[in-house]
C-alpha positions as CSV (number, residue, x, y, z in Angstrom):
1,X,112.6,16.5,148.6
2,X,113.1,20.5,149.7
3,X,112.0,23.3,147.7
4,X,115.6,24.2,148.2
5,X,116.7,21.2,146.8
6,X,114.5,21.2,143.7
7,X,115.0,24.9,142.7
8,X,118.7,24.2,142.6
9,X,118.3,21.6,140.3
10,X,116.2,23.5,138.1
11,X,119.1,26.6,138.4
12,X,122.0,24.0,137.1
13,X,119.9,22.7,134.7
14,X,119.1,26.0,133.1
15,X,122.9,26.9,133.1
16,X,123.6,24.1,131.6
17,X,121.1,24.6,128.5
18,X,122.3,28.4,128.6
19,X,125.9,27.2,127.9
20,X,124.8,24.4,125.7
21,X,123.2,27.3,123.3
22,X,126.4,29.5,123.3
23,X,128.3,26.5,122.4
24,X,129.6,27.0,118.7
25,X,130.1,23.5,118.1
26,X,126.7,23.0,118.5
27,X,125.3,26.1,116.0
28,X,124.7,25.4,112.5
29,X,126.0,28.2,110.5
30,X,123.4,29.5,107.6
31,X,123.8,28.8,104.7
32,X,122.6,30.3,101.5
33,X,121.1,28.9,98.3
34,X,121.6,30.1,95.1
35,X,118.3,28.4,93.0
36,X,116.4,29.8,90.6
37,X,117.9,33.0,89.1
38,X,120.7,34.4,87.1
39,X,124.7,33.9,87.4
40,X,126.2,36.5,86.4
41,X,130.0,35.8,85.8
42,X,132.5,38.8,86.2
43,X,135.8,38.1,84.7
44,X,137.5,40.5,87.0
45,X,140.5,43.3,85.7
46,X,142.7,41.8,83.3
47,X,145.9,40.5,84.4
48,X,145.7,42.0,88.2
49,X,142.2,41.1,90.0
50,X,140.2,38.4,90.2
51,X,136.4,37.3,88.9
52,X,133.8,37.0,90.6
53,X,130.4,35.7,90.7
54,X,126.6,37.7,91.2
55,X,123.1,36.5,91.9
56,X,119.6,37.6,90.7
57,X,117.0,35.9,92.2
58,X,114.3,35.6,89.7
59,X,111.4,35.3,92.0
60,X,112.3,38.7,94.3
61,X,114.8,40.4,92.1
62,X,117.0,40.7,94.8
63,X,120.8,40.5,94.1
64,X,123.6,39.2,95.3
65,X,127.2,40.2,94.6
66,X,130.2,37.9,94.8
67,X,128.6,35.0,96.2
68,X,131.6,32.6,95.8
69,X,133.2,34.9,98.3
70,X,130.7,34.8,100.0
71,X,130.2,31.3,100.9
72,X,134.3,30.6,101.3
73,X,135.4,33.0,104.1
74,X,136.4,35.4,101.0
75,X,138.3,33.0,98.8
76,X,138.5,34.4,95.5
77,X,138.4,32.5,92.3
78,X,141.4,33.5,89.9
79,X,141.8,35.3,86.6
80,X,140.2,35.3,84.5
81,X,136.8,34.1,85.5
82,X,135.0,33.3,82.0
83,X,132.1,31.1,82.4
84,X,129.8,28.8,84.5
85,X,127.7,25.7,84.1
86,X,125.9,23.0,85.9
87,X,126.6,19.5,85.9
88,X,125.9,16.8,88.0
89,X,124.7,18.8,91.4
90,X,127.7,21.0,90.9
91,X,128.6,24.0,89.1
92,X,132.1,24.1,87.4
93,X,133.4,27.5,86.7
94,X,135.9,28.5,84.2
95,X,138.9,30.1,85.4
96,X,140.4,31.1,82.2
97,X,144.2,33.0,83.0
98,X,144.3,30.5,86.1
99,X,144.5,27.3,84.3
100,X,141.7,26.0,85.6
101,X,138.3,24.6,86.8
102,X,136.7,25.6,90.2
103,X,134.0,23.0,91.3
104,X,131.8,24.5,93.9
105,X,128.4,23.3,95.1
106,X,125.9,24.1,92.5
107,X,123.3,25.6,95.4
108,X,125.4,26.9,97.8
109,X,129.0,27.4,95.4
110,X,130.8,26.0,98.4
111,X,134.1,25.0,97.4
112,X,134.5,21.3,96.2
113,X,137.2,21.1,94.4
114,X,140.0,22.4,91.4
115,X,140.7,20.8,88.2
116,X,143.8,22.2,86.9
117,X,146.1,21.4,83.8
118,X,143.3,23.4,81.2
119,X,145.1,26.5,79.9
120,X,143.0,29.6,78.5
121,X,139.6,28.0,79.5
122,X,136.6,29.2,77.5
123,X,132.9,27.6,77.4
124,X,130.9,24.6,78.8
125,X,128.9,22.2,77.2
126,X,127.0,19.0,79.2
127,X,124.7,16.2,78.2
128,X,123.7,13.2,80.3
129,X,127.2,12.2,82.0
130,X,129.3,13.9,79.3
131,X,131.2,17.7,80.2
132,X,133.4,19.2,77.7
133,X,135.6,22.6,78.0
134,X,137.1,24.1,75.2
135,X,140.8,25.8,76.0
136,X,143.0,28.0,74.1
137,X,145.6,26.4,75.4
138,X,149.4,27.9,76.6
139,X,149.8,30.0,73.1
140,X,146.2,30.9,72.3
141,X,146.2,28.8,69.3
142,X,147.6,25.4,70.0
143,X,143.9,24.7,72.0
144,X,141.6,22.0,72.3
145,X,138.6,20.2,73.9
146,X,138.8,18.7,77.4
147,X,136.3,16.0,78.5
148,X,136.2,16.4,82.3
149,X,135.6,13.4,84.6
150,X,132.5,14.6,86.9
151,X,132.4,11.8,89.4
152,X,136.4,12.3,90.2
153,X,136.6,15.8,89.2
154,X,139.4,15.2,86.7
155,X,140.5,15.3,82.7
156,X,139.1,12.6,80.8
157,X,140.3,12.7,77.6
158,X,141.6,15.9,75.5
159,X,140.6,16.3,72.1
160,X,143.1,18.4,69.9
161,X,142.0,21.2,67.4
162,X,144.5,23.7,67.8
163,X,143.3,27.7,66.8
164,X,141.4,28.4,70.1
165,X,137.9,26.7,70.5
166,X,135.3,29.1,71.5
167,X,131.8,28.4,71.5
168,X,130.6,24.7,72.4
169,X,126.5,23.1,72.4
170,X,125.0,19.7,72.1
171,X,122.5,19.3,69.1
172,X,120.9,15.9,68.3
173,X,123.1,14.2,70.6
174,X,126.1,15.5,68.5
175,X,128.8,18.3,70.1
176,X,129.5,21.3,68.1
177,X,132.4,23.5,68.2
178,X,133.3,26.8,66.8
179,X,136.8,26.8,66.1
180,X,137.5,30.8,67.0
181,X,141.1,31.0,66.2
182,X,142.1,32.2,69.6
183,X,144.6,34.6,68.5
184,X,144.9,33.6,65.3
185,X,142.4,32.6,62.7
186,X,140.4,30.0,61.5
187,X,136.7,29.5,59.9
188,X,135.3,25.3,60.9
189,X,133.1,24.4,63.1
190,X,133.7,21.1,63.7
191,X,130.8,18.2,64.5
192,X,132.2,15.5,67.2
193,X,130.6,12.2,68.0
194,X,130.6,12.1,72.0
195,X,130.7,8.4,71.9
196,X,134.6,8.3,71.0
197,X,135.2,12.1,70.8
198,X,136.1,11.4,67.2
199,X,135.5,14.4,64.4
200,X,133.0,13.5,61.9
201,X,132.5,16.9,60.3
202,X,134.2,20.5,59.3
203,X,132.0,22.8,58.0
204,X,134.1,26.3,56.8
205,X,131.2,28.8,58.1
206,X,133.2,32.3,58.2
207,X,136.4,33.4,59.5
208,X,137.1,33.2,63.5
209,X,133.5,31.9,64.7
210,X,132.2,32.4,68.3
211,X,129.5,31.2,70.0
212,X,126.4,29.2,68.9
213,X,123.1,29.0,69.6
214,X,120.3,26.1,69.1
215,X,116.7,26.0,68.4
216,X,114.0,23.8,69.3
217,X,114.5,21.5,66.4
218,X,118.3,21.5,67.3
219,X,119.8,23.4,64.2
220,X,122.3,25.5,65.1
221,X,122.9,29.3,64.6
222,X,126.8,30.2,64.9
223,X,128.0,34.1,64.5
224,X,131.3,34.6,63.3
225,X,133.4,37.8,64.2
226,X,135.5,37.9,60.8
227,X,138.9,38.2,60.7
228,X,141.0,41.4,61.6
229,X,144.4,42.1,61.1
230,X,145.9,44.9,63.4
231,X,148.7,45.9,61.0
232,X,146.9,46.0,58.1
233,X,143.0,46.6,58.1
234,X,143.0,46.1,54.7
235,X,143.1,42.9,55.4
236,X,140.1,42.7,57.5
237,X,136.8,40.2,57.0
238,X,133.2,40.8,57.8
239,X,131.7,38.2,59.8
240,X,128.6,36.1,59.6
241,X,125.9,34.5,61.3
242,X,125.3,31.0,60.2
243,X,122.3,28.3,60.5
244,X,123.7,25.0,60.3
245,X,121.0,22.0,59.9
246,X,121.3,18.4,59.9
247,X,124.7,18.9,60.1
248,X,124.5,20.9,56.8
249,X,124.8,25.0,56.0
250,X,121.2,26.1,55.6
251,X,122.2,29.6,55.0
252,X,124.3,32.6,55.9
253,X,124.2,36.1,55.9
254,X,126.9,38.7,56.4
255,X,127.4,40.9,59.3
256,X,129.9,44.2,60.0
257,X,133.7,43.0,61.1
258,X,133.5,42.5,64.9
259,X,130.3,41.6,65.4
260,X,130.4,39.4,68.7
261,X,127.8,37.2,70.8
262,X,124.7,35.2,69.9
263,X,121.5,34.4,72.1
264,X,117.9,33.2,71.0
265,X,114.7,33.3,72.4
266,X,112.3,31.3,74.1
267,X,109.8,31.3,71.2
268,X,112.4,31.0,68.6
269,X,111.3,34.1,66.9
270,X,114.6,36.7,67.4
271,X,118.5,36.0,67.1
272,X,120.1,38.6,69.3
273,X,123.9,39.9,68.3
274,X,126.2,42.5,69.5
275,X,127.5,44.8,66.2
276,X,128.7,48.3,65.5
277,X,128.6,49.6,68.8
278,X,124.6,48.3,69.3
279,X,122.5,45.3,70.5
280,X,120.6,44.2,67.3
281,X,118.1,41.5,66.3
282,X,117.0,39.7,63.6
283,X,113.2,38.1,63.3
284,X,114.1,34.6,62.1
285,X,110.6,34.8,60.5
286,X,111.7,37.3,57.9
287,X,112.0,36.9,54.4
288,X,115.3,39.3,54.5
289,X,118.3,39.6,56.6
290,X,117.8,42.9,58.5
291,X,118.7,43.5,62.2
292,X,116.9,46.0,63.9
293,X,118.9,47.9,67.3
294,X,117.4,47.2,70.5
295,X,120.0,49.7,72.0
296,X,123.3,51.3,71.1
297,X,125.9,50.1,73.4
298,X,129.1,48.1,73.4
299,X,127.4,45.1,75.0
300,X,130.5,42.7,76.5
301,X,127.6,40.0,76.7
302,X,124.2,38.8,75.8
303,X,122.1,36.5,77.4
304,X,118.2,35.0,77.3
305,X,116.7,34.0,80.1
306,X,113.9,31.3,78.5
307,X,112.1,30.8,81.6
308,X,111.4,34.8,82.4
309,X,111.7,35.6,78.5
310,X,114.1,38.2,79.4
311,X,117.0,39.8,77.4
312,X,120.2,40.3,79.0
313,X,122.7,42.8,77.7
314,X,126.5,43.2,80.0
315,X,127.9,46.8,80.1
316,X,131.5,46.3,80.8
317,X,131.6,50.2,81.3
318,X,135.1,51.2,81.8
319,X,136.8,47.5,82.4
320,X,138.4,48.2,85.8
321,X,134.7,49.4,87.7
322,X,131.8,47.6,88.6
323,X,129.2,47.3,85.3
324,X,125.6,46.9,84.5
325,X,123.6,44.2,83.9
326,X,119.9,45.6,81.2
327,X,117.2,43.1,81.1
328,X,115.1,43.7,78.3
329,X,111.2,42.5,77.0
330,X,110.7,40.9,73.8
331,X,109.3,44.1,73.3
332,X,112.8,45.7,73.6
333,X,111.3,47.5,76.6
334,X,113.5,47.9,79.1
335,X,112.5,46.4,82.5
336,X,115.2,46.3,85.0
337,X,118.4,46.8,85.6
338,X,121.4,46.1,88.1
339,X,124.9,46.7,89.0
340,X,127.5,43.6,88.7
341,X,131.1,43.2,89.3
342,X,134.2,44.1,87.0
343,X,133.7,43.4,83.3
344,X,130.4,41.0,83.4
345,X,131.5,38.3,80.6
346,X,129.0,35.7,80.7
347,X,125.3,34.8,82.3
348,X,123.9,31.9,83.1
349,X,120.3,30.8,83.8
350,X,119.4,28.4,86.9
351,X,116.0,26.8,87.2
């Protein structure tokens, strides 16, 4: 064979591999994962934008803003985005004036997938194969609780309660509910048997209860916002902040009309709340019911991070700019701090 013959070969066979490497059908696009960190979910301006989703890696502190976005050629998710959980290798995200559920892949939030038909969506709560959503429904008082099909992505059964569910947890293999009132009023939370969604307790805690928390033992901390009427504030409630054991009030303690949000340590040791204009907390050790301020600020949402042991307190700032996300010691030190996208709502812990 010539040495003519043989470099040619070598010259067409490098063209080849040269086009074969521009070819697009044969790149693989990268692609990002979202592991071990915090979600941070932005509901977006009320009525004319749409949420959005952020990232804080816990292992470089580096974060990323509007990953959903991100990782579907700008797709956005809706109004209003209100919260985020994981279930099943996917994350299902709340899309509360949309009327529906986003399900996106829990890693990458790649688009899987919309659940629609769930008016006013509020908060998640999963154990083994069983996801529930509560909803406001179309009035904001005529609500329920939505168990949500994960292998087909669809409603499973609907559980009526009327008066806006809010908050939602699993304790002892029970699911608890704080009946908020939406925009009305009410004062149950009500204990449901997952087995055949029926109701088999109502426990009148305060008026228009929140969210909940849970403790290693599984009894339940709920913080009510108390009732206020706009037209006449002499009308108006204080809240609470109730334990609830073995499906029993252990005790309760009043709080300032208003007060909002509940989180909880890793230890067990501090119940965080949001009231008068301030992030408090209360040592769960104490003899006496006495917050202490960790800072004064109109937090739009608290969160605990049990893995860091890490307060987080939302700044909504304005509610039509990005905000700020504090993270907080044990300590009340503060420690770090980022920016986030309109109005942060909601955080969620992955890892």
């Amino acid at each position: 064979m010539s040495k003519n013959l043989i470099w040619g070969l070598l010259t067409i066979a490098l063209l080849i591999t040269a086009c074969g490497d521009d070819d697009p059908d044969n790149t693989t696009p990268d692609v990002i994962a979202y592991g071990n960190g915090t979600i941070v979910v932005n509901q977006g301006i009320f009525n004319s934008g749409t949420g959005s989703l952020d990232f804080r890696d816990r292992n470089s502190g580096e974060v990323s803003q509007n990953i959903y976005a991100d990782a579907n050629d700008g797709a956005v998710l809706g109004n209003v985005v209100q919260s985020v959980i994981e279930h099943k290798g996917n994350s299902y995200i709340a899309v509360n004036n949309g009327g529906k559920i986003v399900v996106a892949n829990e890693e990458t939030f790649t688009y899987i997938d919309t659940i629609g038909g769930i008016d006013q969506s509020r908060y998640f709560a999963s154990s083994g194969d069983k996801l529930y959503v509560t909803s406001w429904g179309n009035t904001g008082t005529n609500g329920g609780i939505y168990e949500i099909n994960s292998s087909s992505n669809s409603i499973a059964d609907f559980i009526d309660t009327g008066n806006g569910p809010e908050g939602i947890l699993f304790a002892d293999d029970l699911l608890y509910v704080a009946k908020g009132g939406g925009f009305g009023r009410d004062s149950l939370v009500l204990i449901i048997d997952p087995s055949d969604n029926s109701i088999v307790e109502s426990l009148v805690v305060g008026d228009n209860p929140q969210l909940m928390v849970k403790d290693d033992q599984d009894d339940v901390y709920v913080i009510c916002r108390g009732f206020t009427d706009f037209v006449d504030p002499t009308n108006n409630t204080n809240g609470k902040i109730v334990k609830i054991s073995n499906q029993e009030i252990e005790w309760s303690y009043e709080v300032p009309n208003g007060s909002s949000n509940l989180t909880i340590d890793r230890d067990n040791e501090f119940l965080y709340f949001v009231s008068l204009g301030s992030v408090v907390k209360q040592d769960m050790n104490a003899t006496t019911f006495n917050p202490t301020t960790i800072r004064t600020l109109f937090a739009y949402a608290l969160g605990f991070d049990h893995e860091d042991d890490v307060l987080y307190i939302a700044d909504a700032k304005d509610f039509s700019s990005a905000g700020t996300a504090y993270m907080y010691s044990t300590n009340d030190v503060a420690i770090d701090s980022f920016t986030t996208g309109i109005i942060p709502g909601y955080f969620y812990f992955k890892g």
